[in-house]
MMTF fields as JSON, N, C-alpha, C and O atoms, coordinates in Angstrom:
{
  "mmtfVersion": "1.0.0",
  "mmtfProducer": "UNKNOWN",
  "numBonds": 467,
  "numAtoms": 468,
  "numGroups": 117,
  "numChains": 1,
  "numModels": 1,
  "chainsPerModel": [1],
  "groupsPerChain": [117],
  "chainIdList": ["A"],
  "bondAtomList": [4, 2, 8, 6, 12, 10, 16, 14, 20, 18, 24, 22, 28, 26, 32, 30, 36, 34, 40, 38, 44, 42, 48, 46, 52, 50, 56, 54, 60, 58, 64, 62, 68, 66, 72, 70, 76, 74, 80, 78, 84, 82, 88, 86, 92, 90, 96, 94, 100, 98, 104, 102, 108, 106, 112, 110, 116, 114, 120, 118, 124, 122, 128, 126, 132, 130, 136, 134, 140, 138, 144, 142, 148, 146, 152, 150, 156, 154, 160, 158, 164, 162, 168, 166, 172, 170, 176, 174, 180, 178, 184, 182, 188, 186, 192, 190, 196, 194, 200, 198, 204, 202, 208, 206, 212, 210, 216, 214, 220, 218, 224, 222, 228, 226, 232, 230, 236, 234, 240, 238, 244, 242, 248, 246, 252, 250, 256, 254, 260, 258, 264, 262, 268, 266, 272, 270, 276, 274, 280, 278, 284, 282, 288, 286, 292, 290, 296, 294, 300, 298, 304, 302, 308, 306, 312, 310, 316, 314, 320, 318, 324, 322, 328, 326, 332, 330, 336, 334, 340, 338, 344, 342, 348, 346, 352, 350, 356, 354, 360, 358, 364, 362, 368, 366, 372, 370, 376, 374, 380, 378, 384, 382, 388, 386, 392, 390, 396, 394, 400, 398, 404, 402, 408, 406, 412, 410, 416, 414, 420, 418, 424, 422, 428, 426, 432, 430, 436, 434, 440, 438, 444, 442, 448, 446, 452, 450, 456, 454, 460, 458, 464, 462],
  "bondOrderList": [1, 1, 1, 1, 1, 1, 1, 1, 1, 1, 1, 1, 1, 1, 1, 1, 1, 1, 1, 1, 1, 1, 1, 1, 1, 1, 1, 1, 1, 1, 1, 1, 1, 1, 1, 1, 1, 1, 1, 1, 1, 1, 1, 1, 1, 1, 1, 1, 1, 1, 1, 1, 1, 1, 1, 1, 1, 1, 1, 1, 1, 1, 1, 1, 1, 1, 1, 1, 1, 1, 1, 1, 1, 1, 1, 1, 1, 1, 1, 1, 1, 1, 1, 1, 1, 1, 1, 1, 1, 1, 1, 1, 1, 1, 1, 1, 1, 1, 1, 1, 1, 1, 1, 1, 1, 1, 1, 1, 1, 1, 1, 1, 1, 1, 1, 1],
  "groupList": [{"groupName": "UNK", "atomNameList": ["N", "CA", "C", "O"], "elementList": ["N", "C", "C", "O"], "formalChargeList": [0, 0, 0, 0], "bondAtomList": [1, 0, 2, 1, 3, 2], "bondOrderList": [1, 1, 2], "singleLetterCode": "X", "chemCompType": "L-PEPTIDE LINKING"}],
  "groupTypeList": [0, 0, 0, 0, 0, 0, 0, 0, 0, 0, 0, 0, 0, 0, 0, 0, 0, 0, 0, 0, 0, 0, 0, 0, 0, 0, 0, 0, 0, 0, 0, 0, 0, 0, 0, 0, 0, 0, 0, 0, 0, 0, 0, 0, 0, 0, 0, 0, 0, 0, 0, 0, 0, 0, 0, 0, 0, 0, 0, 0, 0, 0, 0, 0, 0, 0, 0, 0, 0, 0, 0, 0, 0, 0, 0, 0, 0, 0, 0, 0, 0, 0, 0, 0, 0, 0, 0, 0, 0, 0, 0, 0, 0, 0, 0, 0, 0, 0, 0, 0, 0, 0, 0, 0, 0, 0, 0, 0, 0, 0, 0, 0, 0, 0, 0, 0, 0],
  "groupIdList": [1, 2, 3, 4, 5, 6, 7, 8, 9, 10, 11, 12, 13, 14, 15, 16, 17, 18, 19, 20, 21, 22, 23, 24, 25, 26, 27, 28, 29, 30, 31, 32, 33, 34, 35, 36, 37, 38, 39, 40, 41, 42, 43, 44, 45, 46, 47, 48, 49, 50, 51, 52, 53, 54, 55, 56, 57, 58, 59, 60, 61, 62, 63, 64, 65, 66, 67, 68, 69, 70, 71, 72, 73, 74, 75, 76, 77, 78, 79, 80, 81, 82, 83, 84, 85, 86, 87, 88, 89, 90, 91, 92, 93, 94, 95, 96, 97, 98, 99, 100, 101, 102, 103, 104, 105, 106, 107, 108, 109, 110, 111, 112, 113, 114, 115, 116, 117],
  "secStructList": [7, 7, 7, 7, 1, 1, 1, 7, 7, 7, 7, 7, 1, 1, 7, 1, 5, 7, 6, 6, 6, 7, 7, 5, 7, 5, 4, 4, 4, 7, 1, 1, 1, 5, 7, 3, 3, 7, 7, 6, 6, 7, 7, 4, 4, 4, 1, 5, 2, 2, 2, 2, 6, 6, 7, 7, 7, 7, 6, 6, 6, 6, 1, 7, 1, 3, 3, 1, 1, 7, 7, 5, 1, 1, 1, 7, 7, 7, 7, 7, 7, 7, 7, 7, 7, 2, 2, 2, 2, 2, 2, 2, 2, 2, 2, 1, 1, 2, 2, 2, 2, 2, 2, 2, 2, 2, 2, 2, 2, 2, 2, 2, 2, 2, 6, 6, 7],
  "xCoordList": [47.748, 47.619, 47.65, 48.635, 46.473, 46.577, 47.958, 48.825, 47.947, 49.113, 48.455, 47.528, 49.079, 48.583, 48.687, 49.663, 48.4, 48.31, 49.256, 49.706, 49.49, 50.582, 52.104, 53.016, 52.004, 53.523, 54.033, 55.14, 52.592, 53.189, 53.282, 53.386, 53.266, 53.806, 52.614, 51.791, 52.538, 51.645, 51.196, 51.866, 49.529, 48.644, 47.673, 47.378, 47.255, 45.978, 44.983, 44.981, 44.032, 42.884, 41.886, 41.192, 41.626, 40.967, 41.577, 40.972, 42.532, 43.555, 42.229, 41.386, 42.408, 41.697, 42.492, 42.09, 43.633, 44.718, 46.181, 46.706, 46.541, 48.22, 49.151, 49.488, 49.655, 50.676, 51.66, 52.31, 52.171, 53.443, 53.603, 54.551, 52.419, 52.585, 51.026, 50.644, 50.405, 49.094, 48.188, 47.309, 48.114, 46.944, 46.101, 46.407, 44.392, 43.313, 42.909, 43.036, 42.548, 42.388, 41.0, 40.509, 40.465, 38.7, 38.183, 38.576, 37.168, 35.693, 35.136, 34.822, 35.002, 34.811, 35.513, 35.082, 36.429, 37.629, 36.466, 36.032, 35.808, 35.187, 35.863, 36.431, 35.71, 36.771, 35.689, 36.12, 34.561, 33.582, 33.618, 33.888, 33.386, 32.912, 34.584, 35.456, 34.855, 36.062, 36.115, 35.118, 37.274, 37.356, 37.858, 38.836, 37.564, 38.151, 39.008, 38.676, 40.115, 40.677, 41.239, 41.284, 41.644, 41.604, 42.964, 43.726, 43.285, 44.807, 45.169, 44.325, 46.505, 46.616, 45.94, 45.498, 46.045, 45.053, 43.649, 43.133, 43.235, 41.648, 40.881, 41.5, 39.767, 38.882, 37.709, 37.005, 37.805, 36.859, 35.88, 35.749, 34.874, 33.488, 33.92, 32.957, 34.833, 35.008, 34.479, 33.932, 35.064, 34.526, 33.283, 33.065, 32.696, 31.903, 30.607, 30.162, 29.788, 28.326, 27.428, 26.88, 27.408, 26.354, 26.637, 25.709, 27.836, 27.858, 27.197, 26.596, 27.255, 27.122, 25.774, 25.342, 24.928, 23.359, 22.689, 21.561, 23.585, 23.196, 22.704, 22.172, 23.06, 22.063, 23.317, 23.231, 24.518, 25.207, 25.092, 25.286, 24.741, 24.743, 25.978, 25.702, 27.136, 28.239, 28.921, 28.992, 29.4, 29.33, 31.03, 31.525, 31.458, 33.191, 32.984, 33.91, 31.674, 31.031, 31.362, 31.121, 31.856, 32.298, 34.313, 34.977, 35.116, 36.189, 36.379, 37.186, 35.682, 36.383, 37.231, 36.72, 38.582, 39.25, 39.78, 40.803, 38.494, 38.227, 36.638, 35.916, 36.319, 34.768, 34.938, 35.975, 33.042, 33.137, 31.78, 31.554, 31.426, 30.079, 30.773, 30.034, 32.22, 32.389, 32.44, 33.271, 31.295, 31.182, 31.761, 31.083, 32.909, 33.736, 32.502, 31.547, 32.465, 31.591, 32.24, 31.74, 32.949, 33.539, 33.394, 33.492, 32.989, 32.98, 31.275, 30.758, 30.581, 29.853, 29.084, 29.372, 28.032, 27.811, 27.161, 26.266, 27.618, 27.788, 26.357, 26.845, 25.463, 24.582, 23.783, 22.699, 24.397, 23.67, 22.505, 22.388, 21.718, 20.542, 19.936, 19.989, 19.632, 18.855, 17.877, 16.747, 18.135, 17.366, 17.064, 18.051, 16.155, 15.961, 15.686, 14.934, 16.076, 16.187, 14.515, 13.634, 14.336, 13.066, 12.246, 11.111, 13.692, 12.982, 12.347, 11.376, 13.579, 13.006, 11.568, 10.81, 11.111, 9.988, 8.743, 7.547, 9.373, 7.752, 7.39, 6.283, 9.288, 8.536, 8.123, 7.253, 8.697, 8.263, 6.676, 6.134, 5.88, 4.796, 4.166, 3.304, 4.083, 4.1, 3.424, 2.414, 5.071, 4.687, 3.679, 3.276, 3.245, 1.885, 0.777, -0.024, 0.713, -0.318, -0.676, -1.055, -0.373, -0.214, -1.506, -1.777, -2.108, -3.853, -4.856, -5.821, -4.601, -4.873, -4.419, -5.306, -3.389, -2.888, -3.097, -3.195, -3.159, -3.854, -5.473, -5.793, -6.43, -7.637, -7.335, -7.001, -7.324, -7.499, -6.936, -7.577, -6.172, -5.972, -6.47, -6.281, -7.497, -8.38, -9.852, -10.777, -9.821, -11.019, -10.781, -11.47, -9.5, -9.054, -9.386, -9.817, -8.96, -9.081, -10.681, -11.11, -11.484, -12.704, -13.209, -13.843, -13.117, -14.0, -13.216, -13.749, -11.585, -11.545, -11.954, -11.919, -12.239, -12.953, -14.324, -15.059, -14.979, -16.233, -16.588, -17.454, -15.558, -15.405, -15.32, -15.792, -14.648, -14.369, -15.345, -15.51, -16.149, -16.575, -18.318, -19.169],
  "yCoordList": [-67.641, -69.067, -69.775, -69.699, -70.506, -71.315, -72.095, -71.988, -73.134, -73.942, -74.866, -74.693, -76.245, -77.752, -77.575, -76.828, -77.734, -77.912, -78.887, -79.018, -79.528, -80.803, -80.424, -80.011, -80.706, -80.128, -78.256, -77.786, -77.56, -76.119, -75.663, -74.446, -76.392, -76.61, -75.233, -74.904, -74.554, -74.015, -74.6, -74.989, -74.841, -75.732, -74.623, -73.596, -74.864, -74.713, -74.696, -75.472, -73.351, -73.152, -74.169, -74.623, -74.669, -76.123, -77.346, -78.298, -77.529, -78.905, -79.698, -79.239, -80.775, -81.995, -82.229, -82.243, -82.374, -83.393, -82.575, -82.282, -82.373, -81.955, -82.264, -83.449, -81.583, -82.565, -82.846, -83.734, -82.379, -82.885, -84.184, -84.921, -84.033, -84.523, -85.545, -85.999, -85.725, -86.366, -85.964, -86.81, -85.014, -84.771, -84.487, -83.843, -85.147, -84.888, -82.925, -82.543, -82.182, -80.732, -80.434, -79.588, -81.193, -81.339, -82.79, -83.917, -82.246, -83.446, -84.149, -83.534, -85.43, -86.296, -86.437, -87.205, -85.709, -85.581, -84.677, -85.108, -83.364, -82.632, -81.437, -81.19, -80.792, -79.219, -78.429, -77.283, -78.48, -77.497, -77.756, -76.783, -78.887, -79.011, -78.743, -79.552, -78.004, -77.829, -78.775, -78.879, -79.527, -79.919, -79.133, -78.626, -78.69, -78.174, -78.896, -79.956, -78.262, -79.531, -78.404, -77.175, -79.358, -78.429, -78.472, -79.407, -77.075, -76.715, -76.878, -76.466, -77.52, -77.506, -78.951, -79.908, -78.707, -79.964, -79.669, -80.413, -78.693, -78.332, -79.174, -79.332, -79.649, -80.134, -78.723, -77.928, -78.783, -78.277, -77.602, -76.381, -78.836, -78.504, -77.714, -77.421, -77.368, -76.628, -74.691, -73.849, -74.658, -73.033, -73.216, -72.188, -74.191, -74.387, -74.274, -74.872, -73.29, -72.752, -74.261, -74.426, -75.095, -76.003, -76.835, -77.592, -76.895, -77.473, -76.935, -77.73, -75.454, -74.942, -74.52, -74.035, -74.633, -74.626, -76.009, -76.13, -76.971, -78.397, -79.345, -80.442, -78.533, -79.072, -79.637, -79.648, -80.102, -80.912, -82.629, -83.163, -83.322, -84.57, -85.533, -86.526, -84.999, -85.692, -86.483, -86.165, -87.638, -88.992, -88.62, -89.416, -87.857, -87.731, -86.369, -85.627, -86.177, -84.562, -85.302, -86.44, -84.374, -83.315, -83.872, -83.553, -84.429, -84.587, -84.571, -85.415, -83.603, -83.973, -83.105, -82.059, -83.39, -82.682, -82.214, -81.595, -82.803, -82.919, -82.57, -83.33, -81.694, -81.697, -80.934, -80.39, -81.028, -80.699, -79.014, -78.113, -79.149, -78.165, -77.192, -76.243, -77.132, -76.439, -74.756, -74.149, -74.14, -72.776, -71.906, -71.923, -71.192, -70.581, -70.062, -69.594, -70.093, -68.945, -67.375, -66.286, -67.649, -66.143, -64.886, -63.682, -65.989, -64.675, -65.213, -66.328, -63.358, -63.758, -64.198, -63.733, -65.176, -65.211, -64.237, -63.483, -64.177, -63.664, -63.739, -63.786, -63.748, -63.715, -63.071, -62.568, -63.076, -61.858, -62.162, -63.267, -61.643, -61.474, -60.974, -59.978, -61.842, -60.977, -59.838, -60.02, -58.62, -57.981, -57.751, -57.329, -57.91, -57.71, -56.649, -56.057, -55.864, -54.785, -54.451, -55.306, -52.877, -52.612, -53.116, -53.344, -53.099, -53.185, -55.058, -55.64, -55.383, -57.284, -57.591, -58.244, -57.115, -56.717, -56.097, -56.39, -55.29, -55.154, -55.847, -56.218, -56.123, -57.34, -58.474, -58.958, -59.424, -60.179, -60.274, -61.303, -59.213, -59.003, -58.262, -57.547, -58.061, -57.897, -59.566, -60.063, -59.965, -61.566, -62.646, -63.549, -62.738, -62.729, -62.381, -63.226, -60.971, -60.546, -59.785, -58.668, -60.873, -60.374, -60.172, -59.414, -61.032, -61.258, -60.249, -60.061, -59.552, -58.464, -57.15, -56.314, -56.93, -55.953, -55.49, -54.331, -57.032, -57.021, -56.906, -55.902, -57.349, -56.766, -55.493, -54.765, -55.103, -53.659, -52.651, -51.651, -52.897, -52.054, -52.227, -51.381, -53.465, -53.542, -52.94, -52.835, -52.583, -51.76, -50.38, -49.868, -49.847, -48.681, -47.718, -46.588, -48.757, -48.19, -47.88, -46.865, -49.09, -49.108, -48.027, -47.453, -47.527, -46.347, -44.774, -43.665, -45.159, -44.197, -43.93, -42.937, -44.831, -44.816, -44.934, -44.784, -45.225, -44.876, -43.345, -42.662, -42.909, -41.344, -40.443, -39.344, -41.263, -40.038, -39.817, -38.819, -41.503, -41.431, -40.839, -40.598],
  "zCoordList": [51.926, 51.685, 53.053, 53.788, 53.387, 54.809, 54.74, 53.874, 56.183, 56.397, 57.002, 57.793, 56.518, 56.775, 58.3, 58.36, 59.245, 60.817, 61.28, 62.418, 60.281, 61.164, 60.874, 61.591, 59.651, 59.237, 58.833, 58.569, 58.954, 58.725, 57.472, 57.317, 56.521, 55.051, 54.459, 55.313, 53.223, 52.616, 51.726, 50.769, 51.918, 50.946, 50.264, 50.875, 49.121, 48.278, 49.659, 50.615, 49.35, 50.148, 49.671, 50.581, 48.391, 47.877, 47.994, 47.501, 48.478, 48.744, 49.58, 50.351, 49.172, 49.941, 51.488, 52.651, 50.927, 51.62, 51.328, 50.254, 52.467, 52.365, 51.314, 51.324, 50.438, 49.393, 49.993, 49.441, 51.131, 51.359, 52.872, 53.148, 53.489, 54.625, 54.761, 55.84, 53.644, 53.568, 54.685, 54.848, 55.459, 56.553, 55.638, 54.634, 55.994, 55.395, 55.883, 57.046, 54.991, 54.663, 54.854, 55.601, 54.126, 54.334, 54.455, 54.155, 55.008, 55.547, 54.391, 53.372, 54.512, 53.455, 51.84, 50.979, 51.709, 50.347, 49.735, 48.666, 50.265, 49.404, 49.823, 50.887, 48.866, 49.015, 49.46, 49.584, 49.744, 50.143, 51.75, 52.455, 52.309, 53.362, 54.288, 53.972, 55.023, 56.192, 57.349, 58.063, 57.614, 58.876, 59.501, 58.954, 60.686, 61.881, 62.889, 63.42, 63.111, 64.288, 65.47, 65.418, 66.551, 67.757, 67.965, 67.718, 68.575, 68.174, 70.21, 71.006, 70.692, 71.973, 72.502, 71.866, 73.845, 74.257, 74.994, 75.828, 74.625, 74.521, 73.376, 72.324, 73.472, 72.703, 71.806, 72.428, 70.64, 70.238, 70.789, 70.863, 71.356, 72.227, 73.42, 74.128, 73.77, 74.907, 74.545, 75.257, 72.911, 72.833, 71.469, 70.829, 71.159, 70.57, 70.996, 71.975, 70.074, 69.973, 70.348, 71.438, 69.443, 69.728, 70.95, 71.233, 71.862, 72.43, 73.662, 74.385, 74.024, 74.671, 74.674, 75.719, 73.552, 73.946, 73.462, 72.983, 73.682, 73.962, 72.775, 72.942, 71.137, 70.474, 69.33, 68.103, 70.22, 69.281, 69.545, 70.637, 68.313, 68.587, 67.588, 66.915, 67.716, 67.431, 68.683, 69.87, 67.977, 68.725, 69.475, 70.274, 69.233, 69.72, 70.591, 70.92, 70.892, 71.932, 73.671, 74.074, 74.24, 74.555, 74.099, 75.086, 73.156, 73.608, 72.136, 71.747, 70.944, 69.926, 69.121, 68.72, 68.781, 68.152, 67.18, 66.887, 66.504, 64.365, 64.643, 65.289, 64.242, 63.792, 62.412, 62.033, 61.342, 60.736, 60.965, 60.156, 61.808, 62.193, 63.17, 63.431, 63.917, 64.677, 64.5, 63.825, 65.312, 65.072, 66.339, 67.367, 66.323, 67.554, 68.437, 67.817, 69.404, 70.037, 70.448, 70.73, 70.38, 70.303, 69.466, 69.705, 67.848, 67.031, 66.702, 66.636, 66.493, 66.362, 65.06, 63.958, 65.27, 64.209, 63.026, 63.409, 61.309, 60.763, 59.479, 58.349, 59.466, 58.221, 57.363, 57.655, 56.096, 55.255, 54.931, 54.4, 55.048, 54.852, 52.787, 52.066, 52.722, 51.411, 51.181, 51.636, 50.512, 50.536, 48.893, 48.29, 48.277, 47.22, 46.832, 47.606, 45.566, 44.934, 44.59, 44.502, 44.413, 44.325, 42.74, 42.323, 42.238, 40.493, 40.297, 39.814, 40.997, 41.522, 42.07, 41.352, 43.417, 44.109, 42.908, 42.91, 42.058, 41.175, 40.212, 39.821, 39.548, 38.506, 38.827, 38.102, 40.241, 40.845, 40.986, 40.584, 41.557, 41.904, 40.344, 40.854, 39.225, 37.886, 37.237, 36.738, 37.768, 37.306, 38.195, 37.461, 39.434, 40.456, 39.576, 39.177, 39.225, 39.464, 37.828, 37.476, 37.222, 35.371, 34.495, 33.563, 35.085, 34.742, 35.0, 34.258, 36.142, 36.794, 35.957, 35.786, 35.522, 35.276, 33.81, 33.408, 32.856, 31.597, 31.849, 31.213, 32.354, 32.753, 33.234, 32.3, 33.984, 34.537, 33.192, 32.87, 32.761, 31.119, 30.285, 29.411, 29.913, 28.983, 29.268, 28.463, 30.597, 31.585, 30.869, 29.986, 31.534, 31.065, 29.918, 29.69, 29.372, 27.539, 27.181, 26.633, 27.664, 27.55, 27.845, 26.959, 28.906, 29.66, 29.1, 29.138, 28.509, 27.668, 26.216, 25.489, 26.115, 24.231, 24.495, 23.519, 25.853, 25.631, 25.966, 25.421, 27.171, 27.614, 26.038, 25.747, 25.346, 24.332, 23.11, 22.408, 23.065, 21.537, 22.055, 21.198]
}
């Protein structure tokens, strides 16, 4: 279970807001979005990714010690990738290409019932 940053206290990983000490928990009172705050008297932007390849445009840059975009540069970044399953990939392309597949079997049959009769 995290801990509120100001008072130490143990909060809900969905807490908005501290119950015991009111520090805001998340960015805009939404439980999805995280504020980050800077621990010491270092600023954020000091080990922050966007700051460091120039493409942050927050108005409290280079000195801020609440952001909501801050990505460590230290660790790296992390993204899974989708790979879709093979049985997905044919029915996917099944469902494309359906018109096709009902013609070409009504071909089929043809040239076997004419092969045979």
């Amino acid at each position: 279970m995290p801990e509120c940053p100001k008072c130490r206290q143990p909060v809900e990983t969905t807490a908005i807001a501290c119950p015991h000490c009111r520090t805001t928990l998340k960015a805009f009172g939404h439980p999805g979005v995280p504020l980050y705050r800077a621990e010491g008297e270092a600023a954020l932007c000091d080990t922050c990714v966007y700051h460091h390849d120039d493409s942050c445009n927050y108005p409290q840059r280079p000195h801020a010690r609440e952001c909501t975009l801050y990505t460590n540069q230290l660790r790296p970044l992390t993204s899974s990738v989708y790979r879709p399953s093979a049985s997905s990939l044919v029915k996917s392309w099944l469902q494309q290409h359906l018109a096709w597949v009902i013609l070409g079997a009504i071909l089929l049959i043809s040239v076997l019932l004419a092969l045979r009769g």
